[in-house]
C-alpha positions as CSV (number, residue, x, y, z in Angstrom):
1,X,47.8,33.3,102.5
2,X,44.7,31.9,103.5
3,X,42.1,35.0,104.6
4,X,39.0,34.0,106.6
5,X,37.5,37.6,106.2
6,X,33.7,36.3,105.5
7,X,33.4,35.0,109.5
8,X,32.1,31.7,108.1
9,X,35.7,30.3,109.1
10,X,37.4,30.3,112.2
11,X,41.6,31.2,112.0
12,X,42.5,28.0,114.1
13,X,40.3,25.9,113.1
14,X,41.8,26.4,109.4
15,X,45.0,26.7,110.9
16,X,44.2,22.9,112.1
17,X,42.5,21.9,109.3
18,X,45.7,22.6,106.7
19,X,47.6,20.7,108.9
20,X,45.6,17.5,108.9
21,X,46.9,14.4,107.0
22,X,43.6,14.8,104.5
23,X,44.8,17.8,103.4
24,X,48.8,17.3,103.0
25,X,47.6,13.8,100.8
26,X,45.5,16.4,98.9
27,X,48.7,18.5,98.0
28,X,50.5,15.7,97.1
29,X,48.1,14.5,94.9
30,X,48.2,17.8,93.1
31,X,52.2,18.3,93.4
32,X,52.8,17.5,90.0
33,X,55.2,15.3,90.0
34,X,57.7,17.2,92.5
35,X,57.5,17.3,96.6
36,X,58.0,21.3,96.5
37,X,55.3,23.8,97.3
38,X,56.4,25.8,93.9
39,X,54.8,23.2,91.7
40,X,50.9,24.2,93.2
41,X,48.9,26.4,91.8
42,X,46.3,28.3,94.3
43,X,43.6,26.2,92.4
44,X,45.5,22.8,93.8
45,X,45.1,24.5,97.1
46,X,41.8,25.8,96.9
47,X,40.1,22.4,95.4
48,X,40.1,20.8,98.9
49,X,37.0,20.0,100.7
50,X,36.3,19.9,103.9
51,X,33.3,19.5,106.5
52,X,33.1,23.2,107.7
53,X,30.8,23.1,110.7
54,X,29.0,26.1,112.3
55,X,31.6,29.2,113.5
56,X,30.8,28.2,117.2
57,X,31.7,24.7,117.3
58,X,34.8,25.4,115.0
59,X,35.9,27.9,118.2
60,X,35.1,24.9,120.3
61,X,36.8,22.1,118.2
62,X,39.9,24.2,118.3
63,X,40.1,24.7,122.0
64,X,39.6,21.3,122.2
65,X,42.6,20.2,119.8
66,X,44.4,23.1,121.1
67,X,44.4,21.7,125.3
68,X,45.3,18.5,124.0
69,X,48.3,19.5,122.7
70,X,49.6,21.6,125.0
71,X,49.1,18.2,127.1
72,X,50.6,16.1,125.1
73,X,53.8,18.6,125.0
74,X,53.8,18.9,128.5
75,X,54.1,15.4,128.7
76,X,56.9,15.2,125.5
77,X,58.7,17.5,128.0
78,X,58.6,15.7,130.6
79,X,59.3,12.3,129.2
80,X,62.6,14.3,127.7
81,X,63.7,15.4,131.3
């Protein structure tokens, strides 16, 4: 469990951010030679980098990413129907 207690990090923008392609290659660079969570160690997880950027644009980047993909599944929806 990832805790953003210190208000220098915004729950979905890290909720975005783990879920990027950067950071899955990250994991499976650390993986240890297997392709199951059980092999990282919370230091594998916790050596990732990222560009953090001030708490008010991280509520604002989110947003963003956030309408865009409730658009985007409106339109898988509808392209289903």
């Amino acid at each position: 469990v990832f805790d953003c207690t210190d208000n220098r990090l915004e729950n979905g923008y890290l909720f975005l951010l783990l879920q990027t392609s950067r950071y899955r290659d990250h994991l499976d660079l650390h993986a240890h030679g297997t392709a199951n969570q059980a092999s990282l160690n919370i230091s594998d997880m916790l050596s990732f980098t990222a560009t953090i950027p001030p708490l008010k644009e991280q509520v604002s980047i989110t947003e963003e990413v956030n309408k865009k993909l409730d658009s985007l599944a409106v339109l898988l929806s509808k392209s289903q129907e």
